[in-house]
C-alpha positions as a Markdown table, in Angstrom:
| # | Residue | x | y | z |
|---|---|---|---|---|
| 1 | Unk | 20.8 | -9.9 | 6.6 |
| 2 | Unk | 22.9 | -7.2 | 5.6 |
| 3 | Unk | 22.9 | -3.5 | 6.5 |
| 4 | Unk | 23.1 | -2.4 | 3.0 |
| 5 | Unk | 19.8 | -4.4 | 1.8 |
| 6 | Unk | 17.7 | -3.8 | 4.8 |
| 7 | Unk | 15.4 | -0.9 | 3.4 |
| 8 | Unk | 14.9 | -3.1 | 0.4 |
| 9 | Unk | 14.1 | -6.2 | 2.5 |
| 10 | Unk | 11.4 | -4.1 | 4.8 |
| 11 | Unk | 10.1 | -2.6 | 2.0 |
| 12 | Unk | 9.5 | -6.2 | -0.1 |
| 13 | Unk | 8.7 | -7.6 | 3.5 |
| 14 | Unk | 5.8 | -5.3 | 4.1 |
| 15 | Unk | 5.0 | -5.7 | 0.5 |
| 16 | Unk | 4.5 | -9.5 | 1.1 |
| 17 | Unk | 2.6 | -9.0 | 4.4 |
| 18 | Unk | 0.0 | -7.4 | 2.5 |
| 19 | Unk | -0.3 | -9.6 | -0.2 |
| 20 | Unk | -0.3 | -12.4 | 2.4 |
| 21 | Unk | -3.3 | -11.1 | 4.6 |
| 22 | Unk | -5.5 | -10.4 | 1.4 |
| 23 | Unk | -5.0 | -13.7 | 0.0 |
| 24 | Unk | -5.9 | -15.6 | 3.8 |
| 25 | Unk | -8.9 | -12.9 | 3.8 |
| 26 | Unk | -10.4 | -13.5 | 0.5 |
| 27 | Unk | -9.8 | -17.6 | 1.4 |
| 28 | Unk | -12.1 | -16.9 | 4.2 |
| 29 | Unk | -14.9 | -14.9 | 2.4 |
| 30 | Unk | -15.0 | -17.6 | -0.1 |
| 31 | Unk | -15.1 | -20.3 | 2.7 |
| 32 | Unk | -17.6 | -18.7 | 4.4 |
| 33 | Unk | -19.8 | -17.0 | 1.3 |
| 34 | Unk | -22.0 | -20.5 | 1.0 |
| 35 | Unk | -23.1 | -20.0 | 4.8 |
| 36 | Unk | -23.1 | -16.1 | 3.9 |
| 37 | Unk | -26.0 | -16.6 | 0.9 |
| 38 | Unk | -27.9 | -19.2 | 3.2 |
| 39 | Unk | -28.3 | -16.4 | 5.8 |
| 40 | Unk | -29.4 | -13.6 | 3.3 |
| 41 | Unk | -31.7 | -16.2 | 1.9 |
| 42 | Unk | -33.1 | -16.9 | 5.4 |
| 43 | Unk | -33.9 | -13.2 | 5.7 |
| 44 | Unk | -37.5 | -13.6 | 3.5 |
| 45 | Unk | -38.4 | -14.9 | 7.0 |
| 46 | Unk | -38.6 | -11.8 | 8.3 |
| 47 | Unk | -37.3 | -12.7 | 11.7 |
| 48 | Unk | -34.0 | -11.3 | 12.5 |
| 49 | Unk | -34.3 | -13.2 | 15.5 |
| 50 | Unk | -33.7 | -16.9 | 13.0 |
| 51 | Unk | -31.3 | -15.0 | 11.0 |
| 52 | Unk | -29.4 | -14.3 | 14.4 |
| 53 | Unk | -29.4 | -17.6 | 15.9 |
| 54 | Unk | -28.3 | -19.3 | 12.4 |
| 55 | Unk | -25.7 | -16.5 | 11.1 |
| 56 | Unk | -22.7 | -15.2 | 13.9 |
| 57 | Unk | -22.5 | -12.4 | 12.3 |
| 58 | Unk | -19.4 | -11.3 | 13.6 |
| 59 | Unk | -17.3 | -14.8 | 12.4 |
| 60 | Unk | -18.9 | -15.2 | 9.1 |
| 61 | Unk | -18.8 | -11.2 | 8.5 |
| 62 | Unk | -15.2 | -10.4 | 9.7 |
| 63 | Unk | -13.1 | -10.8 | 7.0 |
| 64 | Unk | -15.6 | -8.9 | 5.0 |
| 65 | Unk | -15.0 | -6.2 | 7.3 |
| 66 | Unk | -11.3 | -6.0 | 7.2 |
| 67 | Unk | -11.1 | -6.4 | 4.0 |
| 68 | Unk | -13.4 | -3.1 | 3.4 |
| 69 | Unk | -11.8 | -0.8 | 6.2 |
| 70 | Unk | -8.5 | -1.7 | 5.1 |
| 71 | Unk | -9.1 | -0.5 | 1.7 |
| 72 | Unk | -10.9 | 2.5 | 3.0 |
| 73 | Unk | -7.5 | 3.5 | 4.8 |
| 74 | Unk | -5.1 | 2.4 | 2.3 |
| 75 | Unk | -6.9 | 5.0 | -0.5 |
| 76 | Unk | -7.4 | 7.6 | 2.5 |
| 77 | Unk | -3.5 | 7.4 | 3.1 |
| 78 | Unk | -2.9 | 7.5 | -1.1 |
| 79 | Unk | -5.2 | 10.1 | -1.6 |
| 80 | Unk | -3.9 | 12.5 | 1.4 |
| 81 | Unk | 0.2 | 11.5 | 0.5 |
| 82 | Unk | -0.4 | 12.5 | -2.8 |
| 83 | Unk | -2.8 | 15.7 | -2.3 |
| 84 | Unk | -0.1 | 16.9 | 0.4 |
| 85 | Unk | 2.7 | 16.5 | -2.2 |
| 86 | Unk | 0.6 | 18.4 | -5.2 |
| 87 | Unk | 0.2 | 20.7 | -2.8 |
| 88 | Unk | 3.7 | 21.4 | -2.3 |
| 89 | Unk | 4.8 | 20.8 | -5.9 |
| 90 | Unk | 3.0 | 23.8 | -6.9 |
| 91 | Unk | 4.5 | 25.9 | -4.4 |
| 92 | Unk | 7.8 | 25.3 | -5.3 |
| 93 | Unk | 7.1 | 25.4 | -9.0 |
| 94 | Unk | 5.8 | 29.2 | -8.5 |
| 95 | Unk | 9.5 | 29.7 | -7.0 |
| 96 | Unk | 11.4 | 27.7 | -9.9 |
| 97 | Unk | 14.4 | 29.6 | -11.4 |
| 98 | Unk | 16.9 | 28.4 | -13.5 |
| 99 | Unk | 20.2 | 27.0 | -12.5 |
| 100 | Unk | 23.1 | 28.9 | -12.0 |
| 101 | Unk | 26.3 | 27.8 | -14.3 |
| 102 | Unk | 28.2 | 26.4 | -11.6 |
| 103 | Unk | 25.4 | 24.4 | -10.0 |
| 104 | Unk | 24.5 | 23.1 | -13.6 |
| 105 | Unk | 28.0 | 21.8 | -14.3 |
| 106 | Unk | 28.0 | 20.1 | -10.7 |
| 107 | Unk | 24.3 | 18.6 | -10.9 |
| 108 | Unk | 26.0 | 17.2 | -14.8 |
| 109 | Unk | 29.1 | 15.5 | -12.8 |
| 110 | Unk | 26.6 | 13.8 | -10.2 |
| 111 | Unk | 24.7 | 12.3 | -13.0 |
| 112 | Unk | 21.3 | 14.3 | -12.3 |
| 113 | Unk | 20.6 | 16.3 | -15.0 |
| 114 | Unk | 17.0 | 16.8 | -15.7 |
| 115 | Unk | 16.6 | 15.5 | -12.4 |
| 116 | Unk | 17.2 | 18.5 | -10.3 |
| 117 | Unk | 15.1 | 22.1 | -9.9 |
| 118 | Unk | 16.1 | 25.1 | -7.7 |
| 119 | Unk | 13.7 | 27.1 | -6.1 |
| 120 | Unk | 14.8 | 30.9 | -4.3 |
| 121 | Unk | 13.3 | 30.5 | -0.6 |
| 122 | Unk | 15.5 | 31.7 | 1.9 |
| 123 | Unk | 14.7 | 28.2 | 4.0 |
| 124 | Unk | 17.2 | 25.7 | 3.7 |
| 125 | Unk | 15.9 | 22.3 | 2.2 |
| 126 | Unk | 15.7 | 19.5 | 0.0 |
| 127 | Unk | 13.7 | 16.7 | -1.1 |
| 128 | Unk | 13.1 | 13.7 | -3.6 |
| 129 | Unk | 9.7 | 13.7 | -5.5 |
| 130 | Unk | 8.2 | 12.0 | -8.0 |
| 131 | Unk | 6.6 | 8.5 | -8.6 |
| 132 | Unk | 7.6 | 7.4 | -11.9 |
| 133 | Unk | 10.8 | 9.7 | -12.4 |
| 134 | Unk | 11.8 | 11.6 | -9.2 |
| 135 | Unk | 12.8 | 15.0 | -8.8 |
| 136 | Unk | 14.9 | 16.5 | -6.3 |
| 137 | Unk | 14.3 | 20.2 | -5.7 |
| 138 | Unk | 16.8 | 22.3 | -4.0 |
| 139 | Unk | 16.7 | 26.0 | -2.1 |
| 140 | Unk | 18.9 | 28.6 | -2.5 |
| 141 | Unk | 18.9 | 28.9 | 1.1 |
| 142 | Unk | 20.5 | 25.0 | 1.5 |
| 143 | Unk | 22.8 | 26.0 | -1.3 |
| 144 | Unk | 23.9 | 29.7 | 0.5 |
| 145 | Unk | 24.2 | 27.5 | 3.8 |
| 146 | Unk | 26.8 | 24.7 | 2.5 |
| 147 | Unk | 29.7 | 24.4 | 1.2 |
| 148 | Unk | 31.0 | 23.0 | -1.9 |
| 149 | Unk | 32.0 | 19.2 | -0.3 |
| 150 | Unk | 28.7 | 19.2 | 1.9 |
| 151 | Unk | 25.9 | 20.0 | -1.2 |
| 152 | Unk | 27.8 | 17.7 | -3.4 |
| 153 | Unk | 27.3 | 15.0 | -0.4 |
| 154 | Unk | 23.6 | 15.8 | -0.3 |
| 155 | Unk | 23.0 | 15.9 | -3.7 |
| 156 | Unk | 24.5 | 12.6 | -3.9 |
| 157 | Unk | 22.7 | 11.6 | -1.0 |
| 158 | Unk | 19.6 | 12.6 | -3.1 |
| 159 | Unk | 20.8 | 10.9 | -6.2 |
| 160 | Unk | 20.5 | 7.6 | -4.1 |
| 161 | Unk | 16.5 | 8.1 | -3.7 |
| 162 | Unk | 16.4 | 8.8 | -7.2 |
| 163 | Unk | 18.0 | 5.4 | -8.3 |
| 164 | Unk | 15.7 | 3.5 | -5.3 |
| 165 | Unk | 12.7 | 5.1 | -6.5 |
| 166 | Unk | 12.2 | 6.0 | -2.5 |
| 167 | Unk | 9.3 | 8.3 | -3.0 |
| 168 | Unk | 7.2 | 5.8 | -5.0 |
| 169 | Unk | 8.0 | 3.3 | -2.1 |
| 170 | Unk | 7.6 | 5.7 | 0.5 |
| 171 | Unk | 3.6 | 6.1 | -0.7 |
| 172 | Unk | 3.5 | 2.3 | -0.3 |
| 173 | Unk | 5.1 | 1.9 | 2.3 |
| 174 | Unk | 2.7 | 3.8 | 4.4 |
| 175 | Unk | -0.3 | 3.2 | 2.5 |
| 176 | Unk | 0.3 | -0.5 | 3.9 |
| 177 | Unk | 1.1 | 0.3 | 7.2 |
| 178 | Unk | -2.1 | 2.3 | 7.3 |
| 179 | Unk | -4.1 | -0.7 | 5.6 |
| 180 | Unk | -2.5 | -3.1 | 7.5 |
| 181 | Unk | -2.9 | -1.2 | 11.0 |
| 182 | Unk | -4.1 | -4.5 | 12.7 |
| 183 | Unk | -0.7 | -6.3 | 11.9 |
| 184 | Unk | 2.3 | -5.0 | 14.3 |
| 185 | Unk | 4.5 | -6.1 | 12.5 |
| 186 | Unk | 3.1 | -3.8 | 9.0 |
| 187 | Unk | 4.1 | -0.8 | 11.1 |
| 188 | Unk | 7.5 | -2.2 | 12.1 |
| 189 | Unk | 8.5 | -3.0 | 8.6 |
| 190 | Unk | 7.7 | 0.7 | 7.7 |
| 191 | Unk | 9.6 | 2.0 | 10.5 |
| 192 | Unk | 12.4 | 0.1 | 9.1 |
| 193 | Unk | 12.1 | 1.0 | 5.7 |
| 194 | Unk | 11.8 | 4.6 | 6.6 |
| 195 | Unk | 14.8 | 4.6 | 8.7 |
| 196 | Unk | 16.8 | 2.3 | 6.6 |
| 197 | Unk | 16.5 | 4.3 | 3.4 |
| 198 | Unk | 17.9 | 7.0 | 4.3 |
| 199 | Unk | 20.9 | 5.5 | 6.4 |
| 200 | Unk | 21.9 | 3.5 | 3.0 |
| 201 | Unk | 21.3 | 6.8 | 0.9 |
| 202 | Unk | 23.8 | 7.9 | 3.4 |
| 203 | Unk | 26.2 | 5.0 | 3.1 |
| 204 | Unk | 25.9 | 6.0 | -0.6 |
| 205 | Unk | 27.1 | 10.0 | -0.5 |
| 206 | Unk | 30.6 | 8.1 | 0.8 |
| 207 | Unk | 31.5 | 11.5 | 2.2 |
| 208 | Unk | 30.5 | 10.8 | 6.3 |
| 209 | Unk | 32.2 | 13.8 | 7.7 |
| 210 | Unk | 30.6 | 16.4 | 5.2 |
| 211 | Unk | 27.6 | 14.8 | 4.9 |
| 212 | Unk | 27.3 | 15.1 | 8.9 |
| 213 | Unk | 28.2 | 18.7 | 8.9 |
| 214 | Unk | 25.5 | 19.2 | 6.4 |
| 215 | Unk | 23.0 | 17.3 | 8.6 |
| 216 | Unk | 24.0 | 19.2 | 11.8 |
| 217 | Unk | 23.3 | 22.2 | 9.9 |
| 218 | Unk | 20.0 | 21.5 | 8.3 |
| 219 | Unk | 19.0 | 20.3 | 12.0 |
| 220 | Unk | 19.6 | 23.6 | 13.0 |
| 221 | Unk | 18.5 | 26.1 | 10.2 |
| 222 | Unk | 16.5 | 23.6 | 8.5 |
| 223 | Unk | 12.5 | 23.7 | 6.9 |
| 224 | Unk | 10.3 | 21.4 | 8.7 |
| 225 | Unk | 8.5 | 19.5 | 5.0 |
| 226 | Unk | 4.9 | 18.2 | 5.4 |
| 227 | Unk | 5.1 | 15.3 | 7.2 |
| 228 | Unk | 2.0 | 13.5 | 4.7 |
| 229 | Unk | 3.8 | 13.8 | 1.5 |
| 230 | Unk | 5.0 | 11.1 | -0.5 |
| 231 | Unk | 8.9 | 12.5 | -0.2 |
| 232 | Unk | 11.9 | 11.1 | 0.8 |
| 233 | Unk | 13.2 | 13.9 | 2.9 |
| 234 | Unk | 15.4 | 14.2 | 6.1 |
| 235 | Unk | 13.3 | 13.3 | 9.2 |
| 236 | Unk | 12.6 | 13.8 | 12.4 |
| 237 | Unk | 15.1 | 15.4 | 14.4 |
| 238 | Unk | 15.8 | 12.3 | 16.7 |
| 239 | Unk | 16.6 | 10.6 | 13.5 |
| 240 | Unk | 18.7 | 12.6 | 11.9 |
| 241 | Unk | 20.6 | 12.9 | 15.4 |
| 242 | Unk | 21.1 | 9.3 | 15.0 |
| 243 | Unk | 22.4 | 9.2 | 11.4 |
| 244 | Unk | 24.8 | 12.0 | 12.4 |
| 245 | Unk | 26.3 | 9.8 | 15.0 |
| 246 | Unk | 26.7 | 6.8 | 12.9 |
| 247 | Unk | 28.2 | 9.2 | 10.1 |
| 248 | Unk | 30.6 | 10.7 | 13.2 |
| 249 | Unk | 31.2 | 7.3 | 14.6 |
| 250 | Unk | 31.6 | 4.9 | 11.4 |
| 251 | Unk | 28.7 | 3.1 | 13.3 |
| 252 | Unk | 27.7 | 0.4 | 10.9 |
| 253 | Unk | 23.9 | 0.4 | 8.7 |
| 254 | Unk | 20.6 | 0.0 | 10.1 |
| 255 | Unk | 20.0 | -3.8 | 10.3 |
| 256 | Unk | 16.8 | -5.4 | 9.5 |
| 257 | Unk | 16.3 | -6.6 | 13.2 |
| 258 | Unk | 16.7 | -3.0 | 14.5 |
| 259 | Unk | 13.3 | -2.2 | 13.8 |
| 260 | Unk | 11.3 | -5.1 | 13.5 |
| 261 | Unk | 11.3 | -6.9 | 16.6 |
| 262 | Unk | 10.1 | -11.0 | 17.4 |
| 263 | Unk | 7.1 | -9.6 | 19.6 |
| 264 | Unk | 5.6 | -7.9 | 16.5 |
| 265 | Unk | 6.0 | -11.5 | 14.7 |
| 266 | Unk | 4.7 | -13.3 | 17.0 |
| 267 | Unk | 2.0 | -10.6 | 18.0 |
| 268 | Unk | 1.2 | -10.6 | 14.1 |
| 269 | Unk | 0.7 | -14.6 | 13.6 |
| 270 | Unk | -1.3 | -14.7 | 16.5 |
| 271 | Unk | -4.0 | -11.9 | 15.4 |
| 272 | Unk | -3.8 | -14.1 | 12.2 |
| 273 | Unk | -4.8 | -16.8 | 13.6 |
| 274 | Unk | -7.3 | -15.5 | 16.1 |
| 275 | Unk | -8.6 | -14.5 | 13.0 |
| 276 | Unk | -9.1 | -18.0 | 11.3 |
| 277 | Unk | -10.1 | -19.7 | 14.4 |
| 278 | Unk | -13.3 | -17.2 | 15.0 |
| 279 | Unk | -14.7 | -17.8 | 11.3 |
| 280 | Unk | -13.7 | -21.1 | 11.7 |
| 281 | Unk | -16.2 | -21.9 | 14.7 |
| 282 | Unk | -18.4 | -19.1 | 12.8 |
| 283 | Unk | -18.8 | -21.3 | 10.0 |
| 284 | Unk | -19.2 | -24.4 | 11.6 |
| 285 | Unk | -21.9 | -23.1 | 14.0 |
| 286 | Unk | -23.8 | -21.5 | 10.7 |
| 287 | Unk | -23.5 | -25.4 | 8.9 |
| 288 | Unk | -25.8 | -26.8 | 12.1 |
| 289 | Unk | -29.5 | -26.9 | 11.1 |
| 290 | Unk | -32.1 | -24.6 | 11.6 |
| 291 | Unk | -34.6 | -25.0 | 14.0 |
| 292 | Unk | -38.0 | -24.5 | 12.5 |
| 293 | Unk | -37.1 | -25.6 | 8.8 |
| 294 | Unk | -35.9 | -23.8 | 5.9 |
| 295 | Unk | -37.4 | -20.4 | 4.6 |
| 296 | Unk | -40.8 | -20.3 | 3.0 |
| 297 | Unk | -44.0 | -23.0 | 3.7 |
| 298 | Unk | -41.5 | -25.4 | 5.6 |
| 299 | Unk | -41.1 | -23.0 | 8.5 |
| 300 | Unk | -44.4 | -23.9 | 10.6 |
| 301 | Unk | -44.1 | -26.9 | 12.7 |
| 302 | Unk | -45.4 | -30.1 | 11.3 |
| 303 | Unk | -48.3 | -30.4 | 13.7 |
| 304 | Unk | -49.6 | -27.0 | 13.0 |
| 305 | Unk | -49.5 | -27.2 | 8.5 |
| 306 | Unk | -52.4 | -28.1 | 7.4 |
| 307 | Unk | -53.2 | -31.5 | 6.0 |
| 308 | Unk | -52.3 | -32.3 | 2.3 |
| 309 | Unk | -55.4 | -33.3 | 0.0 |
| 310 | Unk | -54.9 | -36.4 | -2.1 |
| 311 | Unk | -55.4 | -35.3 | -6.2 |
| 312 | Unk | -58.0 | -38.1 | -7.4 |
| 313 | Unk | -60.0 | -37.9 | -3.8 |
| 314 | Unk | -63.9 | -38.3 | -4.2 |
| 315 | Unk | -66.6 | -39.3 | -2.3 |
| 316 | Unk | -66.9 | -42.3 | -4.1 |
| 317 | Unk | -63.8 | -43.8 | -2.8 |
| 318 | Unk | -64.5 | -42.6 | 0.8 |
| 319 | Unk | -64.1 | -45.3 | 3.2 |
| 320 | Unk | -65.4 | -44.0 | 6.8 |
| 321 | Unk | -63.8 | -45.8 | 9.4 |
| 322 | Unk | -65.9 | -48.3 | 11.7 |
C-alpha cells in the first residue's frame, strides 16, 4: 500500500469493519430470534427458574446487547463531536471580520474563496470545519506570527482537508472507533486515519521546509482546540513533532502498517469469533427440550393431570370390571 492512500484506506477500512460486525450481528439475532420468542413465550409459566435452564441468556442475548451499546456510543460520540464544534463555531463567528485585501487576493490564488473566515484573537490557530462544505477559519494571531511562504503552506495545507472532506470523516472515524470499542483493530484504523490525514495534507502543501517552520511555531505559540470536535486540526504535540521531522528529513508518508498492527487483526477475528462460538452453543443448548413440557396445561407431569372423560360416556355403557 502506498503512503499517499493510507488515510483513505484506514478510513474505508474502518468503514468496512463496521459494516462487517453489524451484518455478523444482525445474522446472529436472526439465528437466534426463534429460540429468543420460545423463551418469552415460556415466561407465562411464571418460573424464571424454566426460563433459566431453557434460555442462556447471555449466548442467545449477546448480540442484542452489542448491537444496543454500540449504538448508544456511536450517537454519544456524534452528539458530543458535533455539540463541541457548535460550540466553537459560535465563538469564532462572534470574532468574524472581514478579510484584509491582501489575504483576499491570496486565499483567491489558493483556490479557497468562500472557504475561508478570519477571526481577530490574538491566539494563533487554524482549523477545517464543516460536514458538507468545510470551512477553514484562521486567527489574526497565526497570520501576525507567519510569514508570507509559511501561511501560504498552511493554508494549502488546509485546502487539502477541504478537498478530502477530513472533518466529515473525522466524525466517523471516531464515532466508529467509539461503536466499535470491542474491536482493536476499530481503534487502530482511526489512529491511522488520524495520523495519516494530516501527513498527506502535508505531502500536499509541497513546501516541507516552510510548512515545518510554521509547525515548530504553532507548537510553541499555538491554541490548544477542543479535542471532541469534529475538526481536522494540528494535534498533539508528539505528533506534530513527528510530522516536523519527516518534513525536516524528507522521511517518506505514513504507511498503512504503521498504525495498524497484525496483533489487533488477529486479536479482532478472534473476539469475532468468540463471539459466534458462544451463541452458537447458546442456541443449540436453547433447541434441547424442556423438561416438564411446553407452557400452559402440558406442564404437570403425566401422572399427576387428571384423567380425560370420554364425550358419549353413560352409565349405560359402563362395564365394571370382574
Amino acid at each position: 500500500m502506498t503512503p499517499a492512500n493510507s488515510a483513505k484506506r484506514a478510513f474505508w477500512a474502518l468503514l468496512g469493519l463496521a459494516a462487517g460486525s453489524l451484518v455478523l450481528l444482525i445474522f446472529l439475532l436472526l439465528w437466534q430470534a426463534p429460540q429468543m420468542a420460545r423463551g418469552v413465550w415460556l415466561a407465562c409459566q411464571d418460573a424464571f427458574s424454566a426460563v433459566g435452564g431453557y434460555l442462556p441468556a447471555i449466548g442467545l442475548l449477546l448480540p442484542l446487547a452489542v448491537i444496543v451499546i454500540a449504538a448508544v456510543r456511536f450517537v454519544r460520540s456524534l452528539v458530543v463531536q458535533l455539540w463541541n464544534t457548535r460550540l466553537l463555531v459560535a465563538a469564532m463567528q462572534k470574532r468574524m471580520i472581514v478579510l484584509p485585501a491582501a489575504l483576499d487576493d491570496r486565499i483567491g490564488e489558493l483556490e479557497l474563496a468562500g472557504h475561508l473566515h478570519l477571526v481577530t484573537d490574538r491566539a494563533a490557530y487554524t482549523f477545517t470545519q464543516g460536514l458538507l462544505r468545510p470551512q477553514v477559519w484562521l486567527s489574526t494571531g497565526l497570520v501576525d506570527l507567519l510569514d508570507e511562504p509559511e501561511l501560504r503552506a498552511v493554508l494549502v495545507h488546509e485546502r487539502h482537508h477541504i478537498r478530502q472532506h477530513d472533518p466529515l470523516r473525522v466524525l466517523l472515524s471516531r464515532s466508529l472507533a467509539e461503536a466499535l470499542f470491542f474491536l482493536p483493530l476499530a481503534g487502530s484504523l482511526r489512529d491511522t486515519y488520524m495520523a495519516a490525514k494530516e501527513v498527506e495534507a502535508d505531502q500536499a502543501s509541497a513546501a516541507d521546509n516552510a510548512l515545518a517552520s510554521a509547525l515548530l511555531k504553532l507548537l510553541r505559540h499555538g491554541h490548544a482546540l477542543p479535542a471532541n470536535a469534529s475538526l481536522a486540526a494540528i494535534g498533539p504535540m508528539d505528533v506534530t513533532r513527528k510530522r516536523i521531522d519527516r518534513l525536516v528529513h524528507q522521511a517518506p508518508g505514513l504507511r498503512f502498517s504503521d498504525v495498524v498492527r497484525l496483533r489487533h487483526v488477529v486479536a479482532s477475528v478472534a473476539l469475532a469469533l468468540v463471539l459466534m462460538a458462544t451463541s452458537y452453543v447458546a442456541t443449540t443448548r436453547a433447541s434441547a427440550p424442556l423438561d416438564g413440557g411446553e407452557c400452559g396445561y402440558t406442564t404437570a407431569p403425566l401422572e399427576l393431570q387428571a384423567p380425560v372423560t370420554p364425550a358419549d360416556f353413560t352409565p349405560a355403557n359402563f362395564d365394571p370390571v370382574q
